[in-house]
Every structure is written in structure tokens, then in C-alpha cells.
C-alpha positions as CSV (number, residue, x, y, z in Angstrom):
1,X,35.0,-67.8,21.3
2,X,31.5,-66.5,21.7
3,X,31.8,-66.1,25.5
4,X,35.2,-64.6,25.1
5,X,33.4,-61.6,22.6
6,X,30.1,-61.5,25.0
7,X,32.6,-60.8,27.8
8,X,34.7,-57.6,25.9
9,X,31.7,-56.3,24.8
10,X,30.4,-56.2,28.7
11,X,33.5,-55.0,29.9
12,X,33.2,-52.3,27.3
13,X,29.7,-51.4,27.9
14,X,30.6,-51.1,31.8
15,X,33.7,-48.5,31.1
16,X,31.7,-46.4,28.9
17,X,29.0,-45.8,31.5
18,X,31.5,-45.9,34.3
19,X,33.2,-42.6,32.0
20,X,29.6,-41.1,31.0
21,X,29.0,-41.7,35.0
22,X,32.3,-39.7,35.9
23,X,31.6,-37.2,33.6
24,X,28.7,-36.2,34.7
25,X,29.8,-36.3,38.3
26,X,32.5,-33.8,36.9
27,X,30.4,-31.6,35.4
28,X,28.1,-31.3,38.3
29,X,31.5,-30.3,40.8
30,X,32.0,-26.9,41.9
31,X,34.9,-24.7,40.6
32,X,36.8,-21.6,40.5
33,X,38.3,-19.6,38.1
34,X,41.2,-17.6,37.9
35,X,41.8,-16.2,34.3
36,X,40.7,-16.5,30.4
37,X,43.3,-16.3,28.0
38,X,42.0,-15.8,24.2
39,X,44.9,-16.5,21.8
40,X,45.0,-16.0,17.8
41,X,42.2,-12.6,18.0
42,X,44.9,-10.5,16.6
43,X,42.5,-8.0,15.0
44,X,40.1,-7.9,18.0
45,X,39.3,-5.2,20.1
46,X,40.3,-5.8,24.0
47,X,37.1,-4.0,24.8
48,X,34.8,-6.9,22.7
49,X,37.2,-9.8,24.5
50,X,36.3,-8.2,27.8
51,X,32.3,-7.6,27.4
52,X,32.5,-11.1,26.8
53,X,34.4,-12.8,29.0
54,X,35.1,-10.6,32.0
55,X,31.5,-11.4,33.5
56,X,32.2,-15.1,33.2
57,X,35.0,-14.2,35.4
58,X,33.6,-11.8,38.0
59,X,30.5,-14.7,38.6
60,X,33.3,-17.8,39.3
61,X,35.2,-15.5,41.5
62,X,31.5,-13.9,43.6
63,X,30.3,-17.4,43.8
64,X,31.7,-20.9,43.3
65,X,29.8,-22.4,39.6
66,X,29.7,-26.2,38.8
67,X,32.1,-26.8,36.2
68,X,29.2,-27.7,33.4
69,X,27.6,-24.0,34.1
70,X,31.1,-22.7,33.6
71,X,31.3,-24.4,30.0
72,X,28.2,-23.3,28.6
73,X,28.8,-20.0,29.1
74,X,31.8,-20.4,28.0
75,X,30.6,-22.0,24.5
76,X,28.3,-18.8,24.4
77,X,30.9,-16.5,24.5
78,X,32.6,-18.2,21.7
79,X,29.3,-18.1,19.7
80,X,29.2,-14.3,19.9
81,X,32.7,-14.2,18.5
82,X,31.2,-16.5,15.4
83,X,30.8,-13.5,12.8
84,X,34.3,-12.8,13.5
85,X,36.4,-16.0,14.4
86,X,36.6,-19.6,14.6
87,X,37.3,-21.5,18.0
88,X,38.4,-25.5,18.6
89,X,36.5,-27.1,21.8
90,X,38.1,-29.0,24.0
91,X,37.5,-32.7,23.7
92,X,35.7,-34.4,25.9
93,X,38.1,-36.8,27.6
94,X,40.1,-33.9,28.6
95,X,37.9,-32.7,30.7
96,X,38.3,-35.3,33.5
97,X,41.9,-33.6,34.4
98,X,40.7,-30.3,35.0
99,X,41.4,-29.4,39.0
100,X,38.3,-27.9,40.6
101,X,39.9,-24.5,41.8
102,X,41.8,-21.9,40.2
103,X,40.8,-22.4,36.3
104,X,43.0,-21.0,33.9
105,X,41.1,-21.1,30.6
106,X,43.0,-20.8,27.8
107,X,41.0,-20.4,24.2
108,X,42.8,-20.5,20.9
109,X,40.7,-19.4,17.9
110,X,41.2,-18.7,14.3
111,X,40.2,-15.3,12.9
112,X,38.1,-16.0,9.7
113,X,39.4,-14.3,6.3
114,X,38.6,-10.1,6.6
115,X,37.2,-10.1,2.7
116,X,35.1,-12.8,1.6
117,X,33.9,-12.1,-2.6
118,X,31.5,-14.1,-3.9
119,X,29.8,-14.2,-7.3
120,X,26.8,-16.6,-9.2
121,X,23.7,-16.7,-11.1
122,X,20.5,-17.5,-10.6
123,X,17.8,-19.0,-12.6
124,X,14.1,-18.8,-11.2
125,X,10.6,-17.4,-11.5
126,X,10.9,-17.2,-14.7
127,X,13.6,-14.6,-14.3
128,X,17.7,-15.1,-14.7
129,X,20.4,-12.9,-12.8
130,X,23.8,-12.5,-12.1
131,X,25.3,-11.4,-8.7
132,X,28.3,-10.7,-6.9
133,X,28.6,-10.0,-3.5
134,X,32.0,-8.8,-1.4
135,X,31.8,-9.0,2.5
136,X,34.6,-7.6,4.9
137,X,34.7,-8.3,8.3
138,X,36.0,-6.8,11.4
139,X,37.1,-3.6,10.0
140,X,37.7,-1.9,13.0
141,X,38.4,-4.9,15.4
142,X,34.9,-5.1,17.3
143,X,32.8,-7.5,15.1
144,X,31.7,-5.4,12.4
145,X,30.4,-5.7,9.1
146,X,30.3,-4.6,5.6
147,X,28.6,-6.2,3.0
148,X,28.2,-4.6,-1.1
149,X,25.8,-7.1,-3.3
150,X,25.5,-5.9,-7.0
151,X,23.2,-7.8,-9.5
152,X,21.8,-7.4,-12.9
153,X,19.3,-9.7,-14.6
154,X,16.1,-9.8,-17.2
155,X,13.6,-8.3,-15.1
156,X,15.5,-6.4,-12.2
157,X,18.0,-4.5,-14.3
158,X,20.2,-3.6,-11.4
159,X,20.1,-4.0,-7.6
160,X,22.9,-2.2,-5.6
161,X,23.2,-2.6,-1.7
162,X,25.4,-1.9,1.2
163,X,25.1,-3.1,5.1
164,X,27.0,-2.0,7.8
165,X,26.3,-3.5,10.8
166,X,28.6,-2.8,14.2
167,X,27.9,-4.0,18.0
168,X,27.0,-0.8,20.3
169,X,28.8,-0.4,23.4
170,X,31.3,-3.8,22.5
171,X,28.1,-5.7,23.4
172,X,27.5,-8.4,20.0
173,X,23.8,-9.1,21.4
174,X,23.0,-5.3,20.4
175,X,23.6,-4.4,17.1
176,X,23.1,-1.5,14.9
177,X,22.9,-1.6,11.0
178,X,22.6,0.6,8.3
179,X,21.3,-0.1,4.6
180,X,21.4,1.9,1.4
181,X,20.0,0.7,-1.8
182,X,19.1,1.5,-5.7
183,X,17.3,-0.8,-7.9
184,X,15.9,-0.6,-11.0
185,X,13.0,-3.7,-11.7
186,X,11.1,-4.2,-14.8
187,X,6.9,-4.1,-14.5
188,X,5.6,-6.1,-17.5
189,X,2.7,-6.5,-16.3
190,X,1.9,-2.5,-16.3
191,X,4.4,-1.7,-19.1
192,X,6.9,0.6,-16.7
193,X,9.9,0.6,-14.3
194,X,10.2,0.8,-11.0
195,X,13.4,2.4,-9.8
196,X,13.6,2.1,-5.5
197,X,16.8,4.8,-3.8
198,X,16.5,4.7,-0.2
199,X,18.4,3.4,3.3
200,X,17.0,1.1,6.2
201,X,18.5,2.1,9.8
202,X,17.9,-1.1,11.8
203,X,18.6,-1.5,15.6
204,X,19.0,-5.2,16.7
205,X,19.1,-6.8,20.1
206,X,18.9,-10.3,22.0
207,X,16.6,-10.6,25.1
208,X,18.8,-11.3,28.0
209,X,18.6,-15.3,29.3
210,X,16.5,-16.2,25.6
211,X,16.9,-16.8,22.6
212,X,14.4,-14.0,21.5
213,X,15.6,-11.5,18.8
214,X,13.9,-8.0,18.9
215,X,14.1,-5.3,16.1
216,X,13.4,-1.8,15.5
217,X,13.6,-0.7,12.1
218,X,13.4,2.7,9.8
219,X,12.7,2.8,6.4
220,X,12.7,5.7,3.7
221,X,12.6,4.5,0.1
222,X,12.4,7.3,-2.7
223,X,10.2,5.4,-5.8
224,X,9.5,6.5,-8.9
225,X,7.8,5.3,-12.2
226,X,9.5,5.8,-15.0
227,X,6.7,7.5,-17.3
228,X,7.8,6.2,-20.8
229,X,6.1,2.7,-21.4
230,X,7.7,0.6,-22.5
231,X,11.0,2.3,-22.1
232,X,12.5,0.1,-25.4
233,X,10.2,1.9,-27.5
234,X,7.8,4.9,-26.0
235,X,4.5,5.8,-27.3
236,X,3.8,8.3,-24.7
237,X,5.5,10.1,-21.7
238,X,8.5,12.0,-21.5
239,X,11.9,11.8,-20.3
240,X,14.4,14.7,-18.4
241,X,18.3,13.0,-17.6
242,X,21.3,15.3,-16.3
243,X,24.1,13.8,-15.8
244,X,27.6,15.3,-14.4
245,X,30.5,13.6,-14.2
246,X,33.8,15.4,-11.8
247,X,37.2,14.2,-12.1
248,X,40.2,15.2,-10.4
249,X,39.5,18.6,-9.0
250,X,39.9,19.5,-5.2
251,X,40.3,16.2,-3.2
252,X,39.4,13.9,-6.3
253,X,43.5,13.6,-7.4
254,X,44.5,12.4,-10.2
255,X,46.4,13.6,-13.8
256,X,43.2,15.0,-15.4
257,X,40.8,17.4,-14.0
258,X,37.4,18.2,-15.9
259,X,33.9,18.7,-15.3
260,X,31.4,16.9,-17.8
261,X,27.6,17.2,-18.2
262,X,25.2,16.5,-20.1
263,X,21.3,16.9,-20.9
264,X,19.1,14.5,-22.3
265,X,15.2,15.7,-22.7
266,X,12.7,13.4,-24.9
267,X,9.0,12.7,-25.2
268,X,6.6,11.2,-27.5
269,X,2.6,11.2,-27.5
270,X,-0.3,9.1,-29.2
271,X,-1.4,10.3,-32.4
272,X,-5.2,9.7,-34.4
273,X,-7.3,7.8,-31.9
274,X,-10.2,6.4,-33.1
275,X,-13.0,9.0,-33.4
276,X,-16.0,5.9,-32.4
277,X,-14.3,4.0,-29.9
278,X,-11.8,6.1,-28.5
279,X,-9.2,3.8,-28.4
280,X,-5.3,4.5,-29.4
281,X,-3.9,4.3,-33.3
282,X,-0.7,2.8,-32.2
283,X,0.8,5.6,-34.1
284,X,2.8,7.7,-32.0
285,X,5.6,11.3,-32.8
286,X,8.7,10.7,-30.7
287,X,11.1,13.7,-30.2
288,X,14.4,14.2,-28.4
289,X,17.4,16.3,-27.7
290,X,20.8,15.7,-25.9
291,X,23.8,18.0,-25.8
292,X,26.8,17.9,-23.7
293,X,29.7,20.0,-22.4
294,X,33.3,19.2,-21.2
295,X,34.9,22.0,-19.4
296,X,38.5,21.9,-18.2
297,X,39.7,22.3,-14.2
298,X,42.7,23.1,-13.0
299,X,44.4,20.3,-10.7
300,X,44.3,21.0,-7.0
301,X,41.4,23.8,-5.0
302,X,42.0,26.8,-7.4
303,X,39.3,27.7,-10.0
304,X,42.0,29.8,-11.1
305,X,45.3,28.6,-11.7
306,X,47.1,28.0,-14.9
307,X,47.3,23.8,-14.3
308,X,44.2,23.2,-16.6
309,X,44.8,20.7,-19.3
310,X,42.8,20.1,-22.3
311,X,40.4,17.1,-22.5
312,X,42.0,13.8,-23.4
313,X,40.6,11.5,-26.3
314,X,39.4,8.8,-23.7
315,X,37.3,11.4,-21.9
316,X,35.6,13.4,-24.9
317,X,32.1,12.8,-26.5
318,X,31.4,10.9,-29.6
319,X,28.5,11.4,-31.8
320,X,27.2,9.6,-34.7
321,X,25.7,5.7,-35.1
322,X,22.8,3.5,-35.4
323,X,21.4,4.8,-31.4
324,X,21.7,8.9,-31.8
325,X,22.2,10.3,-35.5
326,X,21.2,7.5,-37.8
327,X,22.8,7.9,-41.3
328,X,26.7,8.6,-40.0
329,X,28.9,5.6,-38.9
330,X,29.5,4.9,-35.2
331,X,31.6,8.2,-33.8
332,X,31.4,9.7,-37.7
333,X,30.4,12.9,-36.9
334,X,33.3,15.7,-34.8
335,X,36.7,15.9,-35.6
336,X,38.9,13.2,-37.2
337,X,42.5,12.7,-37.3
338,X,42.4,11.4,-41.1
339,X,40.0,8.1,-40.6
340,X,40.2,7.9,-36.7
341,X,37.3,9.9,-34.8
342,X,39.3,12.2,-32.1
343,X,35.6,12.8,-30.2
344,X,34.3,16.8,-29.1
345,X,33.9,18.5,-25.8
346,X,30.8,20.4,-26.7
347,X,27.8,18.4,-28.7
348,X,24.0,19.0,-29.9
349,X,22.1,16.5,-31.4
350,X,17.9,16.0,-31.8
351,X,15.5,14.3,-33.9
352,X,12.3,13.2,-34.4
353,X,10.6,9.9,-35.1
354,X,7.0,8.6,-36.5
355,X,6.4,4.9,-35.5
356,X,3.2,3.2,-37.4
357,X,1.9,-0.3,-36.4
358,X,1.7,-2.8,-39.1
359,X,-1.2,-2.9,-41.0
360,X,-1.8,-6.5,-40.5
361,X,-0.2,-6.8,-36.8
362,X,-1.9,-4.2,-35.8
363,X,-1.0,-1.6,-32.4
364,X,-0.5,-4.9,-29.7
365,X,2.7,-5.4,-31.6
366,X,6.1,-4.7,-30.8
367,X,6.7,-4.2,-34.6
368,X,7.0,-1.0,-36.1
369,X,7.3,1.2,-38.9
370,X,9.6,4.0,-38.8
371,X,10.0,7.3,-40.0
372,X,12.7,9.6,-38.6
373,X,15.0,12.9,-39.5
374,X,18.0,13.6,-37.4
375,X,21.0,16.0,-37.0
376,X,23.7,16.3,-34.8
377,X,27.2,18.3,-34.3
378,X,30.1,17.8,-32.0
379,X,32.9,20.3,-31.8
380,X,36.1,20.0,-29.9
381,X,37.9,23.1,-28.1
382,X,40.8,24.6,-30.3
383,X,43.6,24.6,-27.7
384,X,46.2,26.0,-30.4
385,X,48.4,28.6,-28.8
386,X,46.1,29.3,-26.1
387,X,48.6,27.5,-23.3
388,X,52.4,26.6,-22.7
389,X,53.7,23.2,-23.0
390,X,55.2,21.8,-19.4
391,X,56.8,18.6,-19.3
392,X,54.5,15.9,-17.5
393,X,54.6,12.3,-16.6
394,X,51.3,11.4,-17.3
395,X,51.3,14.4,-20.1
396,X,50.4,14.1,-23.8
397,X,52.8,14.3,-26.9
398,X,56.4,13.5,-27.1
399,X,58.4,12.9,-24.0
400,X,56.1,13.7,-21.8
401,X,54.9,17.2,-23.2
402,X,51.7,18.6,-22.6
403,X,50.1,21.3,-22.5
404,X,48.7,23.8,-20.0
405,X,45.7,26.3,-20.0
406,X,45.3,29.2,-17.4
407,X,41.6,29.6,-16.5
408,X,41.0,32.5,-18.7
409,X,42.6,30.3,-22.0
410,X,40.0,27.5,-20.4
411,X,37.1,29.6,-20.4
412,X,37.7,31.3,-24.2
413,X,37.9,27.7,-25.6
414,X,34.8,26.4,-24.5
415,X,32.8,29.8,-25.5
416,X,34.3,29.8,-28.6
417,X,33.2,25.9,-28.9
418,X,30.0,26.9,-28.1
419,X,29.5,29.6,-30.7
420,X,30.9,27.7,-33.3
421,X,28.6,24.6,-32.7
422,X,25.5,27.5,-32.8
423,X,26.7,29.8,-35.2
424,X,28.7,27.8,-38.2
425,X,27.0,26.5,-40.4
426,X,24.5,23.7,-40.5
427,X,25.1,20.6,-38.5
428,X,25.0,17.3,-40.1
429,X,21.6,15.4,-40.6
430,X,19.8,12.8,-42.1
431,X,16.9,11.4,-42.9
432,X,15.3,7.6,-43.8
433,X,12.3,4.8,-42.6
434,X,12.9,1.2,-41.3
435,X,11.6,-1.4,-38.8
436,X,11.9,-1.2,-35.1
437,X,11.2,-4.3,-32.6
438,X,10.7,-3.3,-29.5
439,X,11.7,-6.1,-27.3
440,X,11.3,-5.8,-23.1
441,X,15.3,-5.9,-23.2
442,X,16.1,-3.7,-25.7
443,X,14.8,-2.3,-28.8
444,X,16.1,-3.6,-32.7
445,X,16.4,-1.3,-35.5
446,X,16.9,-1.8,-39.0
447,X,16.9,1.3,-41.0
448,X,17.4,2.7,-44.6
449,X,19.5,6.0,-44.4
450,X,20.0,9.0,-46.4
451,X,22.7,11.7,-45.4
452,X,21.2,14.8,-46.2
453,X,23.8,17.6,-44.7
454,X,27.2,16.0,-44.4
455,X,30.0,18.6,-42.9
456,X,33.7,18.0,-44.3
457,X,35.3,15.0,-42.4
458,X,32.8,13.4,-41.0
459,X,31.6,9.9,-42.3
460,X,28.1,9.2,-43.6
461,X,26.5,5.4,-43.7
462,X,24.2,5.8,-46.5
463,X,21.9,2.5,-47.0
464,X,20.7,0.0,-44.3
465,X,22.1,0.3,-40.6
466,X,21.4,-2.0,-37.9
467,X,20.7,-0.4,-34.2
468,X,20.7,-2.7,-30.8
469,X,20.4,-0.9,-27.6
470,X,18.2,0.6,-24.8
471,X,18.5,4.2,-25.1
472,X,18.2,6.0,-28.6
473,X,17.7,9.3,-30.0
């Protein structure tokens, strides 16, 4: 029995090199080719199929090719059509029944998904984020790109990008890319934030007969340091936000149609350094002011036409809580619709703040004291027999009823807003002290609150109110 198994495993040993021997005489043969068939690239460009393949064709049919030169490039071809596709190889034992002349090579390949989304987190360098990412592929049929990553985490408050990349000239060994990017990264190390807005244009290419890759690359990055430190809970610096928000005017579409600002200016500076030493109290006077303004559009290109609408609940300000006027519940100040809050399309609202170190903690301490008086008033524009009522789809009131404002009805309501939040009265304010920890994250308040001016309707919170949040007043 032991002779019988020595003898299959010789005769075993002697076909396998007798097939390696063949196989290699094979690849070593001369051949020509006719055609290339590629089968299953529906959403490929002709013009990328050809770049890639029509050389291997005009070589074999110039000059006879041994079949193993004719493979390889073949198999490089397919790797430039990787990004897009997947392709099967032939096996190998099929390749002893190819004739030598007149190849017709037929490819079959899989196209790989178009959109590819993606999301995780990641824990590291003493750091934690969460990401998602959302590719799409082949968007116009020649091998390109685009790729939108978004992440948020404890030190790099937000990252935003976007790549495209796309082949020049349907050639996938030159490729041109462009990048845009805005991040926002915490600096604890020098108490500020570094917020990056800028694009990368980036020209790629592969060295013809290598495997070299070559790049030429342009960068312009906009950076800025944010001059409150720390942000959570300034002691110095300032701060100048406007932001505008347009919604369904001109080629924007939809069923509302409003333009929205608003103006946010703050500062604070060191008080009572030491006379001897020169160094900082830890007692700083905070100030800031924010006002807003909602202003009706009509639907469609006219600044003028009667399709205005007035402002919708969801898309008015609110005012009042423990992060802008302290002393009012959350949305307690503006109109009310008996206990529900309604919100304003014009606002004003400032204050000012005192913050003291501990007396045993001392300035290095996140822990405050904190005295503050603040005021606020939010106004909404009286619409009341200043339109027509039209019956709409996506309208407001009963069956689809809502009303309409020409420009001129538009205008008089938010002038009219406007002197009324200036001219009527005093707006509502209040006063009080507590305890503010200002954390990297976010800043903590715990406050005792007085209402001191308290308009009719609106909802005071007298006693202690809690605060949790990143921007306050």
C-alpha cells in the first residue's frame, strides 16, 4: 500500500509540472487580437472603455504580443476601472484553450454600488468623535468621485469636507480633485478656537511604465482665532455674529418665503489687576446684545407682488430662558396664545454680567460668581386686515385658508413692529446672582432670579434657574 501511495503522489507531482510546464509555454506564444468586449459597465462612459482598452488593441494588431504580455495589460486595465467596477479573472486552467490568433476578449464586470454611507466613532488621543461619511461614485459615467465627511467630537467641534475628483481627458492615471473644508477645533492648550474655511485644488498623475505617483497641489485656507478665551465663559475679547437665513424667494421654491437676520455683538474685559504685580483679578464685566428681524417675501422673482405670507410659528424667534433673558421661562417673553408661546418676528435683547472668582479657589478656576441684569422684548407683526385670505394647500387656518400680504402691507408690518418694540413701553427685565462653571464643553449656570419689569402675558421664573449651553447672553 505504501508503493501504491509513493506512486500517485509521483504521478501527481509529474502532471502538475507537466501543466505549470505548458502554461508557461502558453504564456510565452505569440497572439493576435481581434476585439474586447466589456459587459455589465452600464453607467460607464464609452470614451473611459476606449482610453483603456483601445491601445491594447491597436499594439496586438501593429505587432504580434505573447499571450502573457497581452494579460497583464489586460489586468491593468481592469485595475484602472477599480474605483468604479468589479471584474472576475479568468481561471487559470482556461487558459490552455485559448487559440493563438484572432482573440476575442470578452470581460464581464460588476459595477460597485453609486452611494456608499458610512458612519462610526472614534476614540483616541485622548479625544472622542463621531463621523459620517457618504461617497457617490461615477456620477457622470467616467470614474468620478464625490465624497462629503461630517464629524463632531470633544475637541474638534465640527469638521466638514467635500472631494471631487474626476479623470481629465478619460485618462484614470490623471486626475484632478477639488476640496472644500470648515472646521472648528478646540486649543486648550492656548485657551481659543481655531476655525479653518478654505479649498485644496490637487492635480494627480501616474508616471507612464511606473508605479510613481506625482502631485501638484494648491492650497488656500482662511484661519481665524476666535478672540473670546475660553469661549464657555469670556473674560476678555469680543464677539460680532450676523447671521441671514433666505427661504423660498427666487429659485429657492417652496410654500414660505422670508428673509431672516440677526445680530449678535458681545464683549467682556478684565477688571482690578493687581496694582504690585500686575497680574489679572479674575474679575471680569461681560456685555452683550442680539436682535433679530423676519421680513416677509413674496413667492417667485418679484419684490413686489401681493404673494407675501406672514411668518409661520415654526420660523419665528423666541426669547426668554436660562441662555438669553434669565428670570422668564424658556420662550416666556413675545406673544402667547393663552399658555403656548406663538414666538415674534422682530426681537431686542442685552445684558450685562459681573463674574468674581471664589475667594478660596481663586482666578485659575472655572467657578464663578455671578452678577447679571437683563431685558429683552420680542414683538410679532400684526397682520390683521392688512391682506386677503386665498385658499392654499400648504396655507394656514381652516381648509386651507391663509392669508396674503402685498409688498406695501409687508413692509408697514415690520415698521410698525419695529416702532412698537422701540417706542412702547419698557421691555421686560430682570435681575439676580448665581454660580457659573465654565467647562471646555459648555458652560453651567445656576442662578437666583428676580423679574423686575414683567409686560402682560409673558411668563416670569422667579427663584433658581438652571442654564446648560455654549452660547449665552
Amino acid at each position: 500500500m505504501a508503493g501504491s501511495l509513493g506512486s500517485d503522489d509521483g504521478n501527481a507531482a509529474q502532471e502538475s509540472s507537466s501543466l505549470a510546464q505548458e502554461l508557461d509555454d502558453h504564456l510565452l506564444a505569440p497572439v493576435t487580437l481581434r476585439s474586447i468586449e466589456v459587459h455589465g459597465a452600464k453607467n460607464t462612459r464609452r470614451g473611459l472603455l476606449d482610453n483603456l482598452f483601445q491601445p491594447i488593441i491597436e499594439q496586438a494588431a501593429s505587432s504580434r504580443i505573447t499571450f502573457g504580455d497581452l494579460l497583464r495589460q489586460l489586468n491593468t486595465a481592469n485595475e484602472k476601472l477599480g474605483p468604479t467596477t468589479t471584474t472576475s479573472p479568468p481561471s487559470s486552467t482556461s487558459l490552455l484553450d485559448v487559440p493563438p490568433t484572432d482573440l476575442d476578449i470578452s470581460i464581464r464586470v460588476r459595477e460597485k454600488s453609486r452611494l456608499q454611507l458610512s458612519a462610526g466613532t472614534d476614540i483616541g488621543n485622548a479625544e472622542g468623535s463621531a463621523y459620517t461619511n457618504a461617497v457617490l461614485r461615477n456620477i457622470f459615467g467616467g470614474a468620478e468621485s464625490l465624497s462629503v465627511n461630517a464629524s463632531t467630537g470633544t475637541r474638534t467641534r465640527s469638521a466638514y469636507n467635500a472631494v471631487f475628483s474626476s479623470p481629465l481627458l478619460n485618462n484614470p492615471d490623471l486626475r484632478l480633485s477639488l476640496e472644500g473644508l470648515r472646521s472648528s477645533a478646540q486649543k486648550p492648550w492656548a485657551s481659543h478656537d481655531e476655525h479653518l474655511t478654505g479649498g485644496t485644488l490637487r492635480l494627480a498623475w501616474l508616471a507612464p511604465n511606473t508605479a510613481d505617483t506625482h502631485a501638484l497641489t494648491y492650497t488656500s485656507v482662511w484661519r481665524q482665532l476666535t478672540n473670546l478665551t475660553p469661549t464657555a465663559s469670556p473674560t476678555t475679547g469680543y464677539l460680532l455674529r450676523l447671521v441671514s437665513e433666505l427661504a423660498g424667494w427666487g429659485p429657492l421654491k417652496g410654500d414660505v418665503s422670508f428673509l431672516k437676520s440677526e445680530l449678535e455683538l458681545s464683549g467682556a474685559v478684565p477688571l482690578l489687576a493687581s496694582p504690585t504685580t500686575g497680574e489679572p483679578s479674575g474679575i471680569s464685566l461681560g456685555a452683550g446684545f442680539r436682535m433679530g428681524v423676519l421680513y416677509p417675501l413674496p413667492l417667485g422673482y418679484s419684490l413686489t407682488s401681493n404673494t407675501a405670507a406672514p411668518s409661520r410659528i415654526n420660523d419665528r424667534f423666541l426669547l426668554g430662558g436660562p441662555t438669553d433673558v434669565r428670570g422668564f421661562k424658556q420662550a416666556g417673553l413675545g406673544p402667547h396664545d393663552g399658555a403656548d408661546a406663538v414666538g415674534g418676528d422682530v426681537f431686542a435683547a442685552g445684558g450685562v454680567s459681573l463674574l468674581v472668582p471664589l475667594p478660596r479657589l481663586g482666578r485659575e478656576s472655572p467657578l464663578r460668581i455671578q452678577f447679571f441684569a437683563n431685558g429683552g422684548r420680542l414683538v410679532a407683526v400684526k397682520n390683521k386686515g392688512k391682506g386677503r385670505e386665498v385658499l392654499s394647500g400648504g396655507g394656514v387656518g381652516s381648509e386651507g385658508r391663509g392669508l396674503v400680504l402685498d409688498s406695501r402691507a409687508a413692509f408697514n408690518g415690520v415698521k410698525a413692529a419695529v416702532g412698537e418694540l422701540v417706542g412702547d413701553g419698557l421691555p421686560s427685565v430682570a435681575a439676580g446672582v448665581g454660580l457659573v462653571y465654565a467647562h471646555p464643553q459648555a458652560r453651567f449656570e445656576l442662578n437666583a432670579s428676580l423679574p423686575v419689569v414683567q409686560r402682560r402675558g409673558e411668563e416670569a421664573r422667579k427663584g433658581l434657574q438652571v442654564g446648560v449651553g455654549i452660547s449665552f447672553l
